[in-house]
C-alpha positions as CSV (number, residue, x, y, z in Angstrom):
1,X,18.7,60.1,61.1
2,X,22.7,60.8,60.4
3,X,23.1,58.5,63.8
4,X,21.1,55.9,61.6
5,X,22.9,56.2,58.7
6,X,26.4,55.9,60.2
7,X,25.1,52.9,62.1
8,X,24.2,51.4,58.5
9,X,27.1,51.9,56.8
10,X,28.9,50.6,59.2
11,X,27.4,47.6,59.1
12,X,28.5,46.7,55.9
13,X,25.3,47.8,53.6
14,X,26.0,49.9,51.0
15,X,24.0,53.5,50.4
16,X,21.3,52.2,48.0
17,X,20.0,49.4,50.1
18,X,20.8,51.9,53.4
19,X,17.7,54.5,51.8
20,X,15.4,51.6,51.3
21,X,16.1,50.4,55.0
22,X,15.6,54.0,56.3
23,X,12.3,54.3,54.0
24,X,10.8,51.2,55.3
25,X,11.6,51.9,58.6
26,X,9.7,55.6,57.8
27,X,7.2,53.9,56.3
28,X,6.2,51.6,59.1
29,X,6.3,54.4,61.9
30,X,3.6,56.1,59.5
31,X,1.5,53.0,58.4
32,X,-1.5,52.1,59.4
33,X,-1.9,50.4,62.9
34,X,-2.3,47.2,62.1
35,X,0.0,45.4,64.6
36,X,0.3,41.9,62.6
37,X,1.3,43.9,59.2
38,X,3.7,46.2,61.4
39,X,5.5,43.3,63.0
40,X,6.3,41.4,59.4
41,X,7.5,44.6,58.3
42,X,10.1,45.0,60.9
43,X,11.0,41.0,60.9
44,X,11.7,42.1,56.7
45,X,13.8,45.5,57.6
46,X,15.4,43.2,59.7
47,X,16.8,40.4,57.9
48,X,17.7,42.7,55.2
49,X,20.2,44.0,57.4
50,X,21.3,40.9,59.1
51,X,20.5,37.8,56.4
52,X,19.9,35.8,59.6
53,X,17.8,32.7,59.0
54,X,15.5,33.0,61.7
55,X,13.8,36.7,63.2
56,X,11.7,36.3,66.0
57,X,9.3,39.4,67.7
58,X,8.1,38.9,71.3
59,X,5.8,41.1,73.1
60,X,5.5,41.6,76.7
61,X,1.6,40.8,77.7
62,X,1.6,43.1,81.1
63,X,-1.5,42.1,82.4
64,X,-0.1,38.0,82.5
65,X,3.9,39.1,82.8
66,X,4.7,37.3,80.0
67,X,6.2,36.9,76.6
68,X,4.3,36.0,73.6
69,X,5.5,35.4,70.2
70,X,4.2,37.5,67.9
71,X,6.1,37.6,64.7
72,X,9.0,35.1,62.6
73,X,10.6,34.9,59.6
74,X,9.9,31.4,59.1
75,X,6.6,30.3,58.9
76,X,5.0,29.5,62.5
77,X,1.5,29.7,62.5
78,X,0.3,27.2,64.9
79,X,3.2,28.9,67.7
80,X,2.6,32.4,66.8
81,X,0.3,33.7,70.6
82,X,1.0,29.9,71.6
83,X,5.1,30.3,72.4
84,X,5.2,32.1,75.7
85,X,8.3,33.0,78.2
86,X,8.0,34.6,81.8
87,X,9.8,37.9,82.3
88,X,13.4,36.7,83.3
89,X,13.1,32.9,81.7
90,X,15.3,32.1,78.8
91,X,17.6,34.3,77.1
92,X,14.6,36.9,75.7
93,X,12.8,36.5,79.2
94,X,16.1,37.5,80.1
95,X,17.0,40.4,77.8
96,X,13.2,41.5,78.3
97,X,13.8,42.0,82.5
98,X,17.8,43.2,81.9
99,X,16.7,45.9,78.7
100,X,20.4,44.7,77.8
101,X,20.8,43.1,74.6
102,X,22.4,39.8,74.4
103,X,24.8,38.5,71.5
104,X,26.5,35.2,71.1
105,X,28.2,33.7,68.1
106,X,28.1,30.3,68.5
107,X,26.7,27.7,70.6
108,X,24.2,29.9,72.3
109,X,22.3,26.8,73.4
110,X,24.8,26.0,75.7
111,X,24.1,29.5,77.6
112,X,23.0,28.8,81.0
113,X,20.1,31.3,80.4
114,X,18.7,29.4,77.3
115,X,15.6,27.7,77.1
116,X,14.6,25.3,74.3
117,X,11.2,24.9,73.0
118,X,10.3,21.8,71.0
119,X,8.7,23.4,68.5
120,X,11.0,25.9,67.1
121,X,13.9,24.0,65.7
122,X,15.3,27.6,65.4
123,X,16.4,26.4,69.1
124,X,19.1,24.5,67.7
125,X,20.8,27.5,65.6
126,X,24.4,28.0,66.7
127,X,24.3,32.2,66.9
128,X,22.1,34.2,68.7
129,X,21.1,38.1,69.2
130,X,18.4,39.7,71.3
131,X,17.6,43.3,71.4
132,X,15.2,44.5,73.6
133,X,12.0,46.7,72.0
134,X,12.2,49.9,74.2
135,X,9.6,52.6,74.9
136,X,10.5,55.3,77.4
137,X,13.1,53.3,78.8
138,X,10.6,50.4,79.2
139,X,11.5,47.3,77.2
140,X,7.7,46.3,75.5
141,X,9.1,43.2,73.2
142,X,12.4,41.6,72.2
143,X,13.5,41.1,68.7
144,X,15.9,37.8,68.4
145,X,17.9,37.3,65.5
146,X,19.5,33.9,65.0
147,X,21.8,32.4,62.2
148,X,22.3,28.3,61.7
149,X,26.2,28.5,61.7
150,X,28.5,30.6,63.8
151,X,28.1,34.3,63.9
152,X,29.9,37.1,64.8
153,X,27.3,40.1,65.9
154,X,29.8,43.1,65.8
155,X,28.7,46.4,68.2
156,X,27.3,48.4,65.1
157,X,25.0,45.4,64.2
158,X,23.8,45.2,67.3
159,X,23.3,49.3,68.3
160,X,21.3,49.5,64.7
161,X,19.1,46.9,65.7
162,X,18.3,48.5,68.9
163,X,17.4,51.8,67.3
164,X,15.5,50.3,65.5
165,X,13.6,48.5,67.8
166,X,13.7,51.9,69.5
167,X,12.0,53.6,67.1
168,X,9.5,51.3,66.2
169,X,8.6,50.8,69.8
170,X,6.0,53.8,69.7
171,X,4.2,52.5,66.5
172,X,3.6,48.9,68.3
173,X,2.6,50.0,71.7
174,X,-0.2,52.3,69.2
175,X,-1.2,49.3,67.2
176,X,-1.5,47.1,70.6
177,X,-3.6,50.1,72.2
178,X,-5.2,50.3,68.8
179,X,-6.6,46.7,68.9
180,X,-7.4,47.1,73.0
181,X,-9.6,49.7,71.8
182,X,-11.4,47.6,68.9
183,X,-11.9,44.5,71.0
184,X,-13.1,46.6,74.3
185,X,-16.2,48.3,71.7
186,X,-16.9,44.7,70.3
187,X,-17.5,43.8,73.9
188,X,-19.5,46.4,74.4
189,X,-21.7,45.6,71.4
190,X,-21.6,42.3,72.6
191,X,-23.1,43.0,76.2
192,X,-25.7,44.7,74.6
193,X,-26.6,42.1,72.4
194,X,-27.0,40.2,75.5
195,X,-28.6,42.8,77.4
196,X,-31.1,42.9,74.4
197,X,-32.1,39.2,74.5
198,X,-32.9,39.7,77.8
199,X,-35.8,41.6,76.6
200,X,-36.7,40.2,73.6
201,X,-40.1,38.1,73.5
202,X,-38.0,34.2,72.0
203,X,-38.0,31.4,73.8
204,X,-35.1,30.8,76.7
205,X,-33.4,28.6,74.4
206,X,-32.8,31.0,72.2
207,X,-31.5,33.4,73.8
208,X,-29.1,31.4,76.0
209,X,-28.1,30.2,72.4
210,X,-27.7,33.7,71.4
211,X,-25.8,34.6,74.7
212,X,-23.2,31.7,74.3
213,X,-22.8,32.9,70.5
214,X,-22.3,36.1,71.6
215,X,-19.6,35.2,74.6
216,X,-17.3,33.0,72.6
217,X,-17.1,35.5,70.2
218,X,-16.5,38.4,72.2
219,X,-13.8,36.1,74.7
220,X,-12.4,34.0,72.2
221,X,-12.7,31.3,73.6
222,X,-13.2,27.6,72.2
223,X,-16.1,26.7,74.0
224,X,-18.7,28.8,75.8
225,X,-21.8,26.5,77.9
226,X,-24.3,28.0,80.4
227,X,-25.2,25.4,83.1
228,X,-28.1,24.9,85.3
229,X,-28.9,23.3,88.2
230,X,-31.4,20.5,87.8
231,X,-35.2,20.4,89.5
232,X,-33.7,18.0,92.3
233,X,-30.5,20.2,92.7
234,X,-28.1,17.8,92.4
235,X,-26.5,18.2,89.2
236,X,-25.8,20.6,87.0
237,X,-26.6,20.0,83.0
238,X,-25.5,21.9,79.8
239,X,-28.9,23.7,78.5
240,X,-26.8,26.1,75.9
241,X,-23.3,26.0,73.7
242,X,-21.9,27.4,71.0
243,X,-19.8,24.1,70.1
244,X,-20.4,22.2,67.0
245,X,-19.2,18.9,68.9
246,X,-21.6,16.4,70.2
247,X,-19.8,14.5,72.4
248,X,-19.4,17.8,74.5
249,X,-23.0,18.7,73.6
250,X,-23.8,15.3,75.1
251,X,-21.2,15.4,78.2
252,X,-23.7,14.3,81.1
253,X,-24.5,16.3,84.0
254,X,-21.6,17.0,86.8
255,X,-22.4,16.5,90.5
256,X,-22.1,20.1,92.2
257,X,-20.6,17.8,95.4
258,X,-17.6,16.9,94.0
259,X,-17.0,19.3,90.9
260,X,-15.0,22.6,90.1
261,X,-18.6,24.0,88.4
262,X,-20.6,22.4,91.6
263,X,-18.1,24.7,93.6
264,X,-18.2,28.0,91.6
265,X,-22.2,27.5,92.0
266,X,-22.2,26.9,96.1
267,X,-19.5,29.1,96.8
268,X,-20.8,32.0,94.2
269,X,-17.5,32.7,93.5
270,X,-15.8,32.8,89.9
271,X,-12.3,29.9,89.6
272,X,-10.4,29.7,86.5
273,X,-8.4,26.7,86.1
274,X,-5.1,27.1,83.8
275,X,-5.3,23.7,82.0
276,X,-8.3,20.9,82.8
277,X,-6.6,18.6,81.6
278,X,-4.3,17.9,84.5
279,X,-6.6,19.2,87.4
280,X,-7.5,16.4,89.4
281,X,-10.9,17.6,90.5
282,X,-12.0,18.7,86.4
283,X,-14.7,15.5,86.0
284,X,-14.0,15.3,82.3
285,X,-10.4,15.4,81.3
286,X,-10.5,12.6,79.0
287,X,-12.9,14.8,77.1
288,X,-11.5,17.8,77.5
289,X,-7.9,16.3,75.8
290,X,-10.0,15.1,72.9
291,X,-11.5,18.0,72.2
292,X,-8.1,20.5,73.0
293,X,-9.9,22.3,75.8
294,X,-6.9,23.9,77.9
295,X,-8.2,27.0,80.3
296,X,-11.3,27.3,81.9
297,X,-13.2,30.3,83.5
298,X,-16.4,29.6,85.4
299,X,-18.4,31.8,86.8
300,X,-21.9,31.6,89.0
301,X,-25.8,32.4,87.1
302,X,-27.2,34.0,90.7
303,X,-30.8,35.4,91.0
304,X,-31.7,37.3,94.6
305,X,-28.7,35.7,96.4
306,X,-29.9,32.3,95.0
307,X,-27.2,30.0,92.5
308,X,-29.7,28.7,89.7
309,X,-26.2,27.6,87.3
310,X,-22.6,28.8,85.6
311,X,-21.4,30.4,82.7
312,X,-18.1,28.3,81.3
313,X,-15.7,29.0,78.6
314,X,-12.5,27.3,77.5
315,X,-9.7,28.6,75.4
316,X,-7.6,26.4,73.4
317,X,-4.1,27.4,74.5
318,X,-3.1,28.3,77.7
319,X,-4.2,31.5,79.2
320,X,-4.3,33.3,82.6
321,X,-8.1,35.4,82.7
322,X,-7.3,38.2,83.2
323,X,-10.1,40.1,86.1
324,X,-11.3,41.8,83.2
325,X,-12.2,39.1,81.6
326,X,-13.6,37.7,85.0
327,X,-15.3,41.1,85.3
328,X,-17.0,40.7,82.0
329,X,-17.7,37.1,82.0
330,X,-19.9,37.5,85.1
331,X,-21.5,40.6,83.6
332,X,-22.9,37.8,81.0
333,X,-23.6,35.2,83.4
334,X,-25.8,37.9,85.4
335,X,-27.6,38.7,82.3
336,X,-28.1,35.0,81.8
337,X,-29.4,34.4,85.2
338,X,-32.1,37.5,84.4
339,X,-33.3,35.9,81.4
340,X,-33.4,32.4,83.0
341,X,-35.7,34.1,85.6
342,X,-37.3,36.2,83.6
343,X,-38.6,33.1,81.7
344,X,-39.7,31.1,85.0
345,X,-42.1,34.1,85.6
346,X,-43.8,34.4,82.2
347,X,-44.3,30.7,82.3
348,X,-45.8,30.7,86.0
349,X,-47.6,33.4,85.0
350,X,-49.1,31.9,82.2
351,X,-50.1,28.8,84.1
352,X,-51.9,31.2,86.5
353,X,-53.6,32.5,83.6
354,X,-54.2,29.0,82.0
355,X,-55.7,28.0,85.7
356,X,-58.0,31.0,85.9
357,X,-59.3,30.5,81.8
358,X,-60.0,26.6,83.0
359,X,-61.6,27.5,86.7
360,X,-63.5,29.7,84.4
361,X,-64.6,27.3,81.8
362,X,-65.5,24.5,84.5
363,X,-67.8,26.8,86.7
364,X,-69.7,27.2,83.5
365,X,-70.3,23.3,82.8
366,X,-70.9,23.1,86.5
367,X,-73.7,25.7,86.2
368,X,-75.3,24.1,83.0
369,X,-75.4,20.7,84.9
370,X,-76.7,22.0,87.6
371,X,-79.8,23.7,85.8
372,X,-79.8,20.7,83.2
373,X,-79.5,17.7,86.1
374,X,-80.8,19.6,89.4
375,X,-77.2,18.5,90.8
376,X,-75.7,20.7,93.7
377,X,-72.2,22.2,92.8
378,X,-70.0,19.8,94.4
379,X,-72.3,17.2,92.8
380,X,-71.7,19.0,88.9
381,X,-67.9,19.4,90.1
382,X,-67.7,15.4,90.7
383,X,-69.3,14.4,87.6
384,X,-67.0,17.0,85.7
385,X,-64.2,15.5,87.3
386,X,-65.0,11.4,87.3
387,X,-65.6,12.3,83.2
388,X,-62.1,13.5,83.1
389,X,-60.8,10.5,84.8
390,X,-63.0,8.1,83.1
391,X,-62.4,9.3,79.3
392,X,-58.7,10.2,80.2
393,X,-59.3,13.9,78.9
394,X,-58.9,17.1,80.7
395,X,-61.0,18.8,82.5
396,X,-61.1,22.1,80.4
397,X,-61.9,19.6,77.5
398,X,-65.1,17.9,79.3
399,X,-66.0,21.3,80.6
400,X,-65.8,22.6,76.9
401,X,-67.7,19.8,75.3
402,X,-70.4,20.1,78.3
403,X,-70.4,24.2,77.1
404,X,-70.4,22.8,73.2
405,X,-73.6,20.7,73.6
406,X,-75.9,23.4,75.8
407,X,-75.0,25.9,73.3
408,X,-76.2,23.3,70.5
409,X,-79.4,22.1,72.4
């Protein structure tokens, strides 16, 4: 902490505001791991020390080798998990690969490293410092500082940031394994609210409603649909969805001959396309722009070797599925595919017991008529049958009526 303090003074800030900046930065390497309330706090701590006008916090997203931005100073909802960087691309990208920080006083857009983003008119600021966020000698995020006018980011500035950064590092790679750990056990609750349907005694409706409910939710994703193939096994058609829009509810049926779903279902083999709306071979990209549908993940519904449909979700931004997600995604679809089949064989075997109750029901009419008439049983079967034609009614309902009017005689 006397490191810290010298750093501090140093830097211009004078003993009563240096406490509060060591309290807070206590305070947040002992609060609660909450990674959204940890990373305003740091952003606070540090504007405090530099009054920059913008403070950005990227973290590295291993599994995609990416940055994402996570945390600003000014208000950024919409870009905030939307603005991403590859490791080594742009200045942070660049910081983030080097674990060097990076200060320039003025016209740090001009730096052949620097990449602008539309949407952050932060871009056009004239000084510019990045500090990488390092745990065990392993940058996890970059912090990037910016002021509007020329700005000179002396050695002290920049080595109090990085400790900083430094010793916050542990607390955010917590919170982030924190979080892991809360969404993996809602998936797990999830699957078995799936794996629960399966067996319940509702209608196959229901549960695939429940299942696409339960998938969005767990995947956060936009859109979640269960697909299946069609009686003449040509197309495939939306039977479930959690979306509230009914243009998508209504999108028509996609050909499996010449469609990314028709191929996940011949070839049994999960795709996940990184934006619809420029792949060629998506059928529906008009839609898909209208309703901000970006990333897709299909994956086959397969019963005993056989493809009877395909599990889709969308995300709204941009996202790389991870085989996790993959992993989980088909977990669902599988479950799916059991309660689809598990349906098919209640309803075949109650038509086999509907059959039998009827066979029943006839023989007995045939056996009245034939004691009642003197008819031989192909005759009593005929009659049964030409009654059925003639008075467009069943025959269980002639048979019964026939039953009905010996019990009344």
């Amino acid at each position: 902490m006397v490191k810290s303090k010298k750093n501090i003074q140093t830097a211009g800030i004078g003993q009563e505001q240096e406490l509060n900046i060591l309290r807070k930065v206590v305070e947040i390497t002992n609060s609660e791991l909450d990674l959204e309330l940890i990373l305003k706090e740091v952003v606070l701590v540090v504007n405090e020390i530099t009054l920059a006008d913008s403070v950005f916090i990227y973290l590295i997203d291993e599994p995609q080798q990416q940055l994402v931005l996570m945390a600003s100073k000014t208000p950024h909802k919409k870009e905030l998990g939307a603005v991403t960087l590859k490791i080594g691309e742009g200045i942070t990208g660049w910081v983030a690969q080097q674990n060097k920080p990076v200060a320039i006083k003025n016209n740090a857009y001009q730096d052949s490293r620097f990449k602008n983003f539309d949407v952050l008119p932060e871009d056009r600021y004239e000084a510019f410092l990045s500090v990488p966020i390092v745990l065990k000698n392993k940058p996890i995020g970059v912090i990037n500082i910016q002021h509007k006018n020329m700005h000179d980011y002396n050695v002290n500035t920049v080595n109090l940031i990085g400790l900083i950064a430094k010793q916050i590092s542990g607390t955010i790679d917590n919170a982030r394994l924190y979080q892991e750990t809360k969404k993996k056990a809602m998936q797990f609750d999830s699957l078995i609210k799936v794996s629960q349907s399966i067996t319940s005694e509702g209608y196959l409706e229901e549960i695939l409603n429940l299942i696409v409910v339960v998938t969005a939710e767990m995947l956060n994703s936009k859109i979640c649909s269960i697909m299946l193939l069609d009686k003449k096994g040509k197309e495939l058609v939306i039977k479930a969805t959690q979306s509230l829009s009914e243009d998508y509810k209504k999108k028509p049926g996609v050909k499996i001959d010449s469609s990314i779903s028709g191929e996940v279902l011949c070839t049994q083999k999960a795709m996940a396309v990184y934006d619809v709306r420029e792949e060629k071979k998506y059928v529906y990209r008009d839609l898909a722009i209208k309703e901000n549908l970006t990333s897709m993940l299909s994956v086959p519904m397969v019963v005993k070797n056989k493809s009877i449909g395909i599990v889709n979700v969308y995300t709204k931004k941009p996202h790389v599925f991870t085989q996790e997600e993959v992993n989980i995604l088909q977990m669902v679809a599988n479950q799916a595919a059991i309660a689809v089949e598990n349906t098919k064989l209640m309803e075949e075997s109650l038509k086999a017991k509907e059959a039998l109750e009827v066979r029943k029901l006839v023989d007995r009419a045939k056996g009245i008529l034939m004691r009642m008439k003197g008819l031989d049983e192909d005759a009593a079967h005929k009659l049964i049958h030409k009654k059925s034609m003639d008075s467009c009614k069943s025959m269980k309902e002639i048979a019964e009526s026939i039953i009905l009017m010996d019990e009344l005689s």
